[in-house]
N, CA, C and O atoms as a GROMACS GRO file, in nm:
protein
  516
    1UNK      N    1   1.504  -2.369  -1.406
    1UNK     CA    2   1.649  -2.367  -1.406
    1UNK      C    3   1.694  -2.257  -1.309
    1UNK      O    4   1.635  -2.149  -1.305
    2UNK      N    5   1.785  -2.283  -1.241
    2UNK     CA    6   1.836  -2.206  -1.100
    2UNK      C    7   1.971  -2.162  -1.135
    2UNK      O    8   2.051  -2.235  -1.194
    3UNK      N    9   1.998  -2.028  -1.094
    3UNK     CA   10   2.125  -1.969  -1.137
    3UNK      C   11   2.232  -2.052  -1.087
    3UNK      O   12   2.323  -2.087  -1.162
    4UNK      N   13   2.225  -2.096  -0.938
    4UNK     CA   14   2.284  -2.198  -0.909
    4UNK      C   15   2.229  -2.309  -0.830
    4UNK      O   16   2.107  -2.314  -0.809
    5UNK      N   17   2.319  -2.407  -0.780
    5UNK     CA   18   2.238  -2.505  -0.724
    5UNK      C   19   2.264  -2.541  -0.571
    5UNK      O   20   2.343  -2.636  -0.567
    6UNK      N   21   2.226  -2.498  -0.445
    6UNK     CA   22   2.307  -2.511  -0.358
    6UNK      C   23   2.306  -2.638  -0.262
    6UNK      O   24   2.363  -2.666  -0.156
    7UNK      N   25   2.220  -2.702  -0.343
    7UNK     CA   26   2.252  -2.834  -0.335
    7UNK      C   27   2.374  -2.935  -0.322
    7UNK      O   28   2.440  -2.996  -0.238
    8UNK      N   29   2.356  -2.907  -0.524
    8UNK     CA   30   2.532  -3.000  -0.551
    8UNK      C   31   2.636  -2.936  -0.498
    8UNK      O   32   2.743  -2.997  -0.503
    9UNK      N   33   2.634  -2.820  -0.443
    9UNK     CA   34   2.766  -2.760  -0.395
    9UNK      C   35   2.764  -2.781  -0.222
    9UNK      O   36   2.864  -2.788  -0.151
   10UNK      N   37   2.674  -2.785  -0.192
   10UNK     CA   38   2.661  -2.797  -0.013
   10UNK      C   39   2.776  -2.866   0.035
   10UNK      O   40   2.874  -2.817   0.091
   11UNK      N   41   2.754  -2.984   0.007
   11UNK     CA   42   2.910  -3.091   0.082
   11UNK      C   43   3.017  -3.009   0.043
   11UNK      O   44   3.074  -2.963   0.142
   12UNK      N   45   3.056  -2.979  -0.043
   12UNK     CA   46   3.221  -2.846  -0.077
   12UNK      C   47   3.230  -2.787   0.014
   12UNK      O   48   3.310  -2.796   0.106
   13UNK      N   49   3.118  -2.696  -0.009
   13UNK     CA   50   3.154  -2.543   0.084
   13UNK      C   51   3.185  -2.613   0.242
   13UNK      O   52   3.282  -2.595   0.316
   14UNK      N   53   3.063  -2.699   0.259
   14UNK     CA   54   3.089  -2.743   0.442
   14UNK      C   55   3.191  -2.746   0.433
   14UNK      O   56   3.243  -2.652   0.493
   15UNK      N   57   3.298  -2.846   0.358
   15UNK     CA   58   3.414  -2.924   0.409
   15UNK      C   59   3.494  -2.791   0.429
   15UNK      O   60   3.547  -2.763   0.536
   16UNK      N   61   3.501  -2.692   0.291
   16UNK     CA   62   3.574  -2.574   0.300
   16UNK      C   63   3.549  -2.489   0.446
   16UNK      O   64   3.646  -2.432   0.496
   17UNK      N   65   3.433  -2.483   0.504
   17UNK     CA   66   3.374  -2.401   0.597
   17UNK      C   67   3.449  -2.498   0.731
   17UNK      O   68   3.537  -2.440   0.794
   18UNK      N   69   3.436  -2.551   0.747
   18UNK     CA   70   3.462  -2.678   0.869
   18UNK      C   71   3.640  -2.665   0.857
   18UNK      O   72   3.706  -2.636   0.956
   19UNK      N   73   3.704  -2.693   0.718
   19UNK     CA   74   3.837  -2.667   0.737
   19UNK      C   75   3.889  -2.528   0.828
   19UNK      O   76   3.939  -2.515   0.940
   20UNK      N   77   3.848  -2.422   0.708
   20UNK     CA   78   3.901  -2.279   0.778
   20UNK      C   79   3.816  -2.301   0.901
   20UNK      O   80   3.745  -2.210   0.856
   21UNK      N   81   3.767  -2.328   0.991
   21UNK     CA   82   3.731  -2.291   1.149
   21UNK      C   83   3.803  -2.393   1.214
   21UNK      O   84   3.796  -2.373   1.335
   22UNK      N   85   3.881  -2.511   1.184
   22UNK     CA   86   3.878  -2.602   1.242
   22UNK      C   87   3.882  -2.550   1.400
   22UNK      O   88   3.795  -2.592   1.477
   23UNK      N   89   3.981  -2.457   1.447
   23UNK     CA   90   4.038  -2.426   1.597
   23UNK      C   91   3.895  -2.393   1.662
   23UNK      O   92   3.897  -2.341   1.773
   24UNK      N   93   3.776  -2.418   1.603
   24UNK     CA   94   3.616  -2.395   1.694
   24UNK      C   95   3.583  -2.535   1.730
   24UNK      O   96   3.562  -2.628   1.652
   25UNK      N   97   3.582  -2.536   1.856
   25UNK     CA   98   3.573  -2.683   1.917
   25UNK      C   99   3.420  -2.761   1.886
   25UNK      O  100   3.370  -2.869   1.857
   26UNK      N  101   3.384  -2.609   1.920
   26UNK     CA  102   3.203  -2.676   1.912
   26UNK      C  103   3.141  -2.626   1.769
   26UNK      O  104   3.018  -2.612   1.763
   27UNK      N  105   3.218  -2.599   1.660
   27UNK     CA  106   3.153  -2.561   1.483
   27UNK      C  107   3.074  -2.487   1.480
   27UNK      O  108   2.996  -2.472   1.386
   28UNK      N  109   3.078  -2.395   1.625
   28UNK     CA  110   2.913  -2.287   1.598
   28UNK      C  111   2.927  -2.188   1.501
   28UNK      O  112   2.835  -2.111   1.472
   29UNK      N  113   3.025  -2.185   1.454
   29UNK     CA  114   3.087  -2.053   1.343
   29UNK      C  115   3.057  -2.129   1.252
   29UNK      O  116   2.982  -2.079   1.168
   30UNK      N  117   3.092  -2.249   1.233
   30UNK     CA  118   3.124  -2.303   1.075
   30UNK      C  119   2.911  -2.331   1.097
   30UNK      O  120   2.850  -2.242   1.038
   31UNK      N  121   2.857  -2.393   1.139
   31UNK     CA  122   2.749  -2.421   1.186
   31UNK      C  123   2.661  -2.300   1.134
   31UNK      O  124   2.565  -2.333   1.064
   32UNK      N  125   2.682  -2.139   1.161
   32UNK     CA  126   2.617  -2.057   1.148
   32UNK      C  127   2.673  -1.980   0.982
   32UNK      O  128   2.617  -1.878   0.942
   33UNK      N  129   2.740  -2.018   0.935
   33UNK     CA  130   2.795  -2.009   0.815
   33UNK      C  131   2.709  -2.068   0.720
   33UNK      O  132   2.629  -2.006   0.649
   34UNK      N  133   2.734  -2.221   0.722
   34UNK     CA  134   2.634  -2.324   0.657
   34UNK      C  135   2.492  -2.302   0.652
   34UNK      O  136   2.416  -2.345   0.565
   35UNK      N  137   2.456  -2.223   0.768
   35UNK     CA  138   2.295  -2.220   0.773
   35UNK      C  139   2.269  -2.050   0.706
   35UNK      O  140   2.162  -2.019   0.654
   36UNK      N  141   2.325  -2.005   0.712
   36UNK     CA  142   2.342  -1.878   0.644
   36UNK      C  143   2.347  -1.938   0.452
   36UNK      O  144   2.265  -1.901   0.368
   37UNK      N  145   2.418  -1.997   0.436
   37UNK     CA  146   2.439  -2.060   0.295
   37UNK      C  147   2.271  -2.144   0.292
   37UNK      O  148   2.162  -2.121   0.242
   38UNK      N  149   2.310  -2.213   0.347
   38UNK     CA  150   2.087  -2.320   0.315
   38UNK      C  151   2.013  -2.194   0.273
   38UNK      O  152   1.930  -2.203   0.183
   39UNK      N  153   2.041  -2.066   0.338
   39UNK     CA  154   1.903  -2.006   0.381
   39UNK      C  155   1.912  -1.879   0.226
   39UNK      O  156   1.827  -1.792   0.204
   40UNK      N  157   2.051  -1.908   0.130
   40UNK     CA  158   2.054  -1.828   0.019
   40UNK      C  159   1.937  -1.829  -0.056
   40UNK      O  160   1.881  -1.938  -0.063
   41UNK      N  161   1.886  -1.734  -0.114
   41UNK     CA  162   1.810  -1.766  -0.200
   41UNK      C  163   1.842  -1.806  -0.376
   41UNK      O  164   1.955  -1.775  -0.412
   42UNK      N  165   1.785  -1.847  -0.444
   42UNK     CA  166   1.840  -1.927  -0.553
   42UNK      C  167   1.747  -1.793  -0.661
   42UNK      O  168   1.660  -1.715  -0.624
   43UNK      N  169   1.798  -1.807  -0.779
   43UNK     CA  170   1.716  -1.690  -0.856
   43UNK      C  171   1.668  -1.831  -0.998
   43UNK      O  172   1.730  -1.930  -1.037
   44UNK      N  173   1.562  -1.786  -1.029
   44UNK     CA  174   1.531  -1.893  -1.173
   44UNK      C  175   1.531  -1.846  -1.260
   44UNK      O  176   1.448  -1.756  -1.265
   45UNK      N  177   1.585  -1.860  -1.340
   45UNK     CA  178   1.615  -1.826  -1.523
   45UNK      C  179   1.465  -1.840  -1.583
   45UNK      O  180   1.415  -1.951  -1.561
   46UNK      N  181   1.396  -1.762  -1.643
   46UNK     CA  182   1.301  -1.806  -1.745
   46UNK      C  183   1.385  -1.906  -1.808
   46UNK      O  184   1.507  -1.921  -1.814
   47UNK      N  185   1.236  -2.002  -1.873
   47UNK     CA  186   1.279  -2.085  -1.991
   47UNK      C  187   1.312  -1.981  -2.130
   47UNK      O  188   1.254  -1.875  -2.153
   48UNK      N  189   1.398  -2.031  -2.195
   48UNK     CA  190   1.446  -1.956  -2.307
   48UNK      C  191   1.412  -2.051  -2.435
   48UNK      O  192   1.496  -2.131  -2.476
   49UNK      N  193   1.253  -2.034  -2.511
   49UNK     CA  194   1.183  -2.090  -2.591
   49UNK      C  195   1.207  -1.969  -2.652
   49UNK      O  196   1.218  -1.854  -2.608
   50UNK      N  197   1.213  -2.024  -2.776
   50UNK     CA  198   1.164  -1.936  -2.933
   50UNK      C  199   1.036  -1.863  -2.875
   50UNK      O  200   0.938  -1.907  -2.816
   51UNK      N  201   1.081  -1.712  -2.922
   51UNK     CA  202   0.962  -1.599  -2.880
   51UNK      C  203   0.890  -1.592  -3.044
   51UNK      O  204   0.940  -1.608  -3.156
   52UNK      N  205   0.705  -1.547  -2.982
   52UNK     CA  206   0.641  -1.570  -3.111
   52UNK      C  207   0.617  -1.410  -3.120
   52UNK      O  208   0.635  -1.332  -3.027
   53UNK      N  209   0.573  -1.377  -3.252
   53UNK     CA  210   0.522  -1.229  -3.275
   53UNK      C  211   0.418  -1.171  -3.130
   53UNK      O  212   0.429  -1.057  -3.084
   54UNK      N  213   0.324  -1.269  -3.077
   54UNK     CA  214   0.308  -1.193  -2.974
   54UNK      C  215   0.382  -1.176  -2.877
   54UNK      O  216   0.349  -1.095  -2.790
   55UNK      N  217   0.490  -1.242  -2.869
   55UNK     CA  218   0.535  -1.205  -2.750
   55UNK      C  219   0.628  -1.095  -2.772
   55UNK      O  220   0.675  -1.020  -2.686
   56UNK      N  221   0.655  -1.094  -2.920
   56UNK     CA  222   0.729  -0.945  -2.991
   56UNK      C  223   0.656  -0.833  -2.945
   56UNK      O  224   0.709  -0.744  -2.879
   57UNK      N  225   0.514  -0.834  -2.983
   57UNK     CA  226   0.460  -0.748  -2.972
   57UNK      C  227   0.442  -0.650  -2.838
   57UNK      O  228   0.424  -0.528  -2.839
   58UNK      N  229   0.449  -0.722  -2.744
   58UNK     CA  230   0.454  -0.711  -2.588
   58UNK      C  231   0.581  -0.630  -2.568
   58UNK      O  232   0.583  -0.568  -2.462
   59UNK      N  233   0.675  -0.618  -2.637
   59UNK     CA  234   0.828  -0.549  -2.586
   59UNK      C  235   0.838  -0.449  -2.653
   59UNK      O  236   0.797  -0.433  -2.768
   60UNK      N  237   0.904  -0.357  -2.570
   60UNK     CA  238   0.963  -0.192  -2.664
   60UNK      C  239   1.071  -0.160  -2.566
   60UNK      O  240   1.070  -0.122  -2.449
   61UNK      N  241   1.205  -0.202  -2.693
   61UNK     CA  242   1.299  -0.148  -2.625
   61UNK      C  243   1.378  -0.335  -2.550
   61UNK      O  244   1.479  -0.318  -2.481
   62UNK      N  245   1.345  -0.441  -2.562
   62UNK     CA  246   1.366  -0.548  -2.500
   62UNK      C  247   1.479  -0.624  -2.582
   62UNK      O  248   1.460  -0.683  -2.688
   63UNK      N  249   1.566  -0.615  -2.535
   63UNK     CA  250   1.678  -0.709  -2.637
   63UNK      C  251   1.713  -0.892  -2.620
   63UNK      O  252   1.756  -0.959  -2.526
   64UNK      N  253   1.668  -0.925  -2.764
   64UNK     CA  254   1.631  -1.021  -2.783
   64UNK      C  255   1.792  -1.097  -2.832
   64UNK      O  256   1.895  -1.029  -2.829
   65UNK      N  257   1.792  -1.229  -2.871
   65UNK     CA  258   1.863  -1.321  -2.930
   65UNK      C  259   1.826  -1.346  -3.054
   65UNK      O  260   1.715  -1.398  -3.043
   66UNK      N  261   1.853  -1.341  -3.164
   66UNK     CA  262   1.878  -1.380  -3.306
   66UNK      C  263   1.961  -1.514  -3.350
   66UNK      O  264   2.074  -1.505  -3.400
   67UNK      N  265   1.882  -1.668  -3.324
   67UNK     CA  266   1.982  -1.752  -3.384
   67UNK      C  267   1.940  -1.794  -3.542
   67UNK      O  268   1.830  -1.814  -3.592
   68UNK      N  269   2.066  -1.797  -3.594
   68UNK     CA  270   2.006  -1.791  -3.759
   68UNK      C  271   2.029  -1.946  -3.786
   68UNK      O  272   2.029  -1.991  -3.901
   69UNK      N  273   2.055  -2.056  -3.629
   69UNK     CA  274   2.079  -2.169  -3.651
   69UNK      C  275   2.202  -2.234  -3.760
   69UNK      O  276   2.202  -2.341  -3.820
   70UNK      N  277   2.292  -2.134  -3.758
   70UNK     CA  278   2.413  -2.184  -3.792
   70UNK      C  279   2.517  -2.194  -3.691
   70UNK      O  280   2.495  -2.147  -3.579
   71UNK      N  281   2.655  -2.262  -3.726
   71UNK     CA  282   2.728  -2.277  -3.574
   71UNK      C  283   2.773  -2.128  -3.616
   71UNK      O  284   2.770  -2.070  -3.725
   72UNK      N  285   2.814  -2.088  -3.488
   72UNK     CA  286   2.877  -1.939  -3.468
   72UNK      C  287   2.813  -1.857  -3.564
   72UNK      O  288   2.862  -1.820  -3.671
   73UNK      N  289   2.652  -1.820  -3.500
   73UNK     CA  290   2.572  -1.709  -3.624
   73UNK      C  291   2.459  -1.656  -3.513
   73UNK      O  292   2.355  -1.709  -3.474
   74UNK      N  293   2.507  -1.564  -3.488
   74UNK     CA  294   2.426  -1.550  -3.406
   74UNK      C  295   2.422  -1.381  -3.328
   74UNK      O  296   2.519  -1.335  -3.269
   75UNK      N  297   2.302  -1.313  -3.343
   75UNK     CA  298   2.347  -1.178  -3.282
   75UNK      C  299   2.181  -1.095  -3.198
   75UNK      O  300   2.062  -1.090  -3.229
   76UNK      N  301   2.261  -1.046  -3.092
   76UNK     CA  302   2.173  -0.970  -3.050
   76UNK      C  303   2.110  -0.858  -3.107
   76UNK      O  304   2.175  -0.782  -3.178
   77UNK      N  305   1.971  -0.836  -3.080
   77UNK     CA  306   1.866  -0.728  -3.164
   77UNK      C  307   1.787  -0.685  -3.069
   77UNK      O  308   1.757  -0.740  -2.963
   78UNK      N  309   1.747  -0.562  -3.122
   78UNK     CA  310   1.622  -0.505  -2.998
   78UNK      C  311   1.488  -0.479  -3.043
   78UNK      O  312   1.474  -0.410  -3.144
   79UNK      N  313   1.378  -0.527  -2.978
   79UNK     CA  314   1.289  -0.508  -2.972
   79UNK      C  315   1.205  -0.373  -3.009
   79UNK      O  316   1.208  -0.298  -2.911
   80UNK      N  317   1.154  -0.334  -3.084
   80UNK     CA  318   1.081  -0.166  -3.038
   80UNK      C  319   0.927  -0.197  -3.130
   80UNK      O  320   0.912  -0.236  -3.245
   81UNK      N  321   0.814  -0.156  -3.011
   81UNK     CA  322   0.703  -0.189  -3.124
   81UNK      C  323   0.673  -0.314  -3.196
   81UNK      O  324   0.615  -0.325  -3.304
   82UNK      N  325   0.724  -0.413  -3.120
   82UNK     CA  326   0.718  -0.533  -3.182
   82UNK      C  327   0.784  -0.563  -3.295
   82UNK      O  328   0.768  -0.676  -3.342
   83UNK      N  329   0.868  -0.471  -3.361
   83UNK     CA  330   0.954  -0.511  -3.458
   83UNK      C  331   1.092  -0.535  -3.402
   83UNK      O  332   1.121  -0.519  -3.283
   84UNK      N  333   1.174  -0.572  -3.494
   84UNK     CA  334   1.324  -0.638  -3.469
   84UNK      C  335   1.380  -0.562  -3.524
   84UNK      O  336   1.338  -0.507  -3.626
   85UNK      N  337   1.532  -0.532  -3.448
   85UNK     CA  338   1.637  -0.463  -3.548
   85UNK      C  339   1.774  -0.486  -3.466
   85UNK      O  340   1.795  -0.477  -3.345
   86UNK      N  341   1.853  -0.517  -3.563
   86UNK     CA  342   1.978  -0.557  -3.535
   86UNK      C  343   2.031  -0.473  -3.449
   86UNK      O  344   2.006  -0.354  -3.468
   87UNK      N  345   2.104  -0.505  -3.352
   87UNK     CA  346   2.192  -0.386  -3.320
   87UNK      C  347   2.360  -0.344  -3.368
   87UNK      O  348   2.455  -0.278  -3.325
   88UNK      N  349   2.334  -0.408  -3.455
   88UNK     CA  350   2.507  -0.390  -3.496
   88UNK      C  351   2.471  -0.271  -3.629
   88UNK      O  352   2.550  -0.185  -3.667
   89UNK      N  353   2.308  -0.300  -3.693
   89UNK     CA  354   2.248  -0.214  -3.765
   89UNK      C  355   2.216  -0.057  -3.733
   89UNK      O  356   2.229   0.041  -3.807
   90UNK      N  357   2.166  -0.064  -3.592
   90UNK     CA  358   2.142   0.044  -3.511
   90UNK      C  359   2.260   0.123  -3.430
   90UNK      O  360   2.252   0.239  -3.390
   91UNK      N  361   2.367   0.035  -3.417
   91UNK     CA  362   2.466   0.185  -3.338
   91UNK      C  363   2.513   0.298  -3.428
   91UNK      O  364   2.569   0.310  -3.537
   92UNK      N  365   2.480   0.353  -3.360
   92UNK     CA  366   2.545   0.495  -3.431
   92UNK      C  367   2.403   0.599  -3.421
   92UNK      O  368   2.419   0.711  -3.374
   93UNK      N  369   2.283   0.561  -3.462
   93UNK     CA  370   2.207   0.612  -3.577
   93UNK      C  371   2.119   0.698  -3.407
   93UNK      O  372   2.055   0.797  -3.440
   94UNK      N  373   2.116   0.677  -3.298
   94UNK     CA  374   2.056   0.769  -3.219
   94UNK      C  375   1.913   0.787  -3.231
   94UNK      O  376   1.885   0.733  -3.124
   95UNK      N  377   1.837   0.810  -3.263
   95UNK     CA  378   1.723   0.816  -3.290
   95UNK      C  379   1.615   0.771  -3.276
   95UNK      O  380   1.599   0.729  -3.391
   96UNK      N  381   1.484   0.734  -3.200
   96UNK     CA  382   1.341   0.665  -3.177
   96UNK      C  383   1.284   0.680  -3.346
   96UNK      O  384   1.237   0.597  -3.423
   97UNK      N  385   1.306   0.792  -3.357
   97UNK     CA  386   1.223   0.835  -3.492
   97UNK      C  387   1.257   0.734  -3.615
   97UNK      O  388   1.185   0.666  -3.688
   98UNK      N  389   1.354   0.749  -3.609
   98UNK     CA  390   1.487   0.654  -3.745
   98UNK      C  391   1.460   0.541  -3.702
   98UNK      O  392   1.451   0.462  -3.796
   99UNK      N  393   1.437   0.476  -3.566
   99UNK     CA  394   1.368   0.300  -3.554
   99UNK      C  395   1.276   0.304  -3.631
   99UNK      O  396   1.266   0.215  -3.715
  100UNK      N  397   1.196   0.390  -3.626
  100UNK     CA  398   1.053   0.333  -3.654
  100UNK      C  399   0.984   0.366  -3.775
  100UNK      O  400   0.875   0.326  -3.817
  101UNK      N  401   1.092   0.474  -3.840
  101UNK     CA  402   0.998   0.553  -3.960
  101UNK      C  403   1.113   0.489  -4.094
  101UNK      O  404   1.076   0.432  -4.196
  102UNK      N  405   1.242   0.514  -4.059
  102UNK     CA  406   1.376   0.485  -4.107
  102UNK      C  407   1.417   0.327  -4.141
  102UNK      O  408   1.452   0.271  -4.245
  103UNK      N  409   1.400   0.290  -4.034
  103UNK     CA  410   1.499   0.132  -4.044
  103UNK      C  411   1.410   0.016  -4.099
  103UNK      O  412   1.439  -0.085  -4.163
  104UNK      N  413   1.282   0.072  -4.048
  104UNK     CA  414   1.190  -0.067  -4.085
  104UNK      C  415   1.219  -0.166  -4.064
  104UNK      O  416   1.235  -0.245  -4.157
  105UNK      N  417   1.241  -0.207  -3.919
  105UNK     CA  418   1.233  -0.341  -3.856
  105UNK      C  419   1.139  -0.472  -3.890
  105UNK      O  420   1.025  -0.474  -3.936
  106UNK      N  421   1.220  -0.575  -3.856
  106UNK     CA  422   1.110  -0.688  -3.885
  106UNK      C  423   1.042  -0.770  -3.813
  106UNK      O  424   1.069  -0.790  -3.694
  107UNK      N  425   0.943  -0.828  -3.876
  107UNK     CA  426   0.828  -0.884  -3.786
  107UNK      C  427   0.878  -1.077  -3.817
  107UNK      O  428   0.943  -1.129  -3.908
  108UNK      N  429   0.810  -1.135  -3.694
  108UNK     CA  430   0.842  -1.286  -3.743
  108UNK      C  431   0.678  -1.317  -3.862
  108UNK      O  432   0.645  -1.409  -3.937
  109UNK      N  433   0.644  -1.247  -3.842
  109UNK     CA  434   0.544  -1.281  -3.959
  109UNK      C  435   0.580  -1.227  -4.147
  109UNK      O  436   0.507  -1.250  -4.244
  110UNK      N  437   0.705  -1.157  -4.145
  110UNK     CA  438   0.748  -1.155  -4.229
  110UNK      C  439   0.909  -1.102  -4.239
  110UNK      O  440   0.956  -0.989  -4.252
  111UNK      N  441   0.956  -1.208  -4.229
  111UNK     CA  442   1.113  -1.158  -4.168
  111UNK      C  443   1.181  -1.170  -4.304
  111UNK      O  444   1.119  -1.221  -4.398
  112UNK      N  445   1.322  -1.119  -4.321
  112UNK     CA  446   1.386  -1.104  -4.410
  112UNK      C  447   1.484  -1.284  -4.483
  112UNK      O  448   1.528  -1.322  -4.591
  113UNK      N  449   1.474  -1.336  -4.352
  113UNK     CA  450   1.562  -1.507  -4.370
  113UNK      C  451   1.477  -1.595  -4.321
  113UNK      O  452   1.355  -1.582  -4.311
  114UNK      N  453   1.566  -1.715  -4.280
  114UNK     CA  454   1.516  -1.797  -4.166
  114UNK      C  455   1.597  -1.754  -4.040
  114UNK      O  456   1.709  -1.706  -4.059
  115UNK      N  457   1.554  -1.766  -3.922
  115UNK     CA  458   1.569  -1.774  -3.798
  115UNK      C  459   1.460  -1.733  -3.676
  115UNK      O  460   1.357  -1.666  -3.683
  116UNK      N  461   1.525  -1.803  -3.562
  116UNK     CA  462   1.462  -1.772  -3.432
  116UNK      C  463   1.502  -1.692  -3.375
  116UNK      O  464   1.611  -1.636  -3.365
  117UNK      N  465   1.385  -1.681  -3.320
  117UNK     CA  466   1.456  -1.555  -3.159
  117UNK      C  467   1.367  -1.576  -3.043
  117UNK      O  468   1.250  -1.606  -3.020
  118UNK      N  469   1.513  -1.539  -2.961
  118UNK     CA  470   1.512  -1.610  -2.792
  118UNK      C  471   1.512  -1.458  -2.739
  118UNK      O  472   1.523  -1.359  -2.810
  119UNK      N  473   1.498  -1.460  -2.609
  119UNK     CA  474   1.510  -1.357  -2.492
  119UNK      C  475   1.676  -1.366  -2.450
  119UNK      O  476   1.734  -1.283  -2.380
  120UNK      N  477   1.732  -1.476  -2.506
  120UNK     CA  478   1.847  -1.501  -2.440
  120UNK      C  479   1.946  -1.578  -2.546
  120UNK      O  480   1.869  -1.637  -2.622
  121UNK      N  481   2.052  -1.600  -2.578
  121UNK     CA  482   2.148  -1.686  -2.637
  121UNK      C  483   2.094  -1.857  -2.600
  121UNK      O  484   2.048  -1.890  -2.491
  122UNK      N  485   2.106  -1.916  -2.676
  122UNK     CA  486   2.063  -2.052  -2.609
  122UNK      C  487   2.194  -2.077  -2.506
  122UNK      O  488   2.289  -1.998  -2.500
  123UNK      N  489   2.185  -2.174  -2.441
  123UNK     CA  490   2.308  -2.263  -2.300
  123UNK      C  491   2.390  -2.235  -2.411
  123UNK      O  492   2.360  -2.232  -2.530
  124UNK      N  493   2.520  -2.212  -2.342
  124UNK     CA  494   2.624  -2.212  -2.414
  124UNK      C  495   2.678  -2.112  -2.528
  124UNK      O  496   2.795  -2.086  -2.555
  125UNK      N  497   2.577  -2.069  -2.582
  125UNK     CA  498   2.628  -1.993  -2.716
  125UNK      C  499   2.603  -1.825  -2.698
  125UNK      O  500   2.545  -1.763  -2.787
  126UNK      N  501   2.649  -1.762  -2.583
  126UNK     CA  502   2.686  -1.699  -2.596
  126UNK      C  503   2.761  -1.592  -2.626
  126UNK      O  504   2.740  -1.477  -2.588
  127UNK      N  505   2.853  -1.631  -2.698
  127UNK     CA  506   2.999  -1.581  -2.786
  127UNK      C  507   2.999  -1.639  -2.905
  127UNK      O  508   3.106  -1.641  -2.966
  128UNK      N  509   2.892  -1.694  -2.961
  128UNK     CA  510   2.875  -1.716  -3.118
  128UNK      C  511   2.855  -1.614  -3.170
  128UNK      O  512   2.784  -1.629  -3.269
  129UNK      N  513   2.902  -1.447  -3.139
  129UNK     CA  514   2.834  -1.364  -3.269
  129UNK      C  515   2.967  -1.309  -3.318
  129UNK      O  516   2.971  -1.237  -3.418
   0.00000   0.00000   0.00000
């Protein structure tokens, strides 16, 4: 998945690019515009699959997605040590020590509910929290 696509947008921009120059007889402006645009580079999104305890384990400090698979339920958490912890739980409290000795974060091998967690909000649901 590509941040954007400069594909489906190519014919737009030309027409837009070709309009504003029209007074260039020979399009070498609009021409060197367009090829400047082909030559963008595109950035790719990781896939955003349900992360497993190892891949928990791998992060410190990595803020994750929490969907509890209800509509509008949904909240970001951070990573530390492979455990989970809310962050709406964690502001205020300052501390590395208090993550880890204090809060007792959770693991997907024994979590407190049901839910998943992503690296990211799924498409779209980013303003579900």
């Amino acid at each position: 998945m590509n941040l954007y696509d400069n594909d489906a947008y190519r014919d737009t921009f030309m027409e837009g690019v070709y309009d504003l120059l029209e007074d260039d007889p020979t399009n070498e402006r609009a021409n060197a515009i367009i090829e400047l645009f082909d030559k963008a580079p595109s950035v790719t999104i990781p896939e955003n699959e349900p992360l497993t305890q190892t891949d928990l384990d791998k992060m410190d400090y990595d803020k994750v997605w929490i969907d509890y698979g209800n509509e509008n339920c949904g909240e970001w958490a951070l990573v530390v040590g492979g455990r989970i912890y809310s962050i709406d739980t964690l502001e205020g409290c300052g501390m590395e020590d208090i993550f880890r000795d204090e809060v007792k974060g959770e693991t997907l091998d024994y979590p407190t509910g049901k839910y998943t967690v992503y690296r990211l909000p799924p498409a779209g649901e980013e303003d579900r929290t």
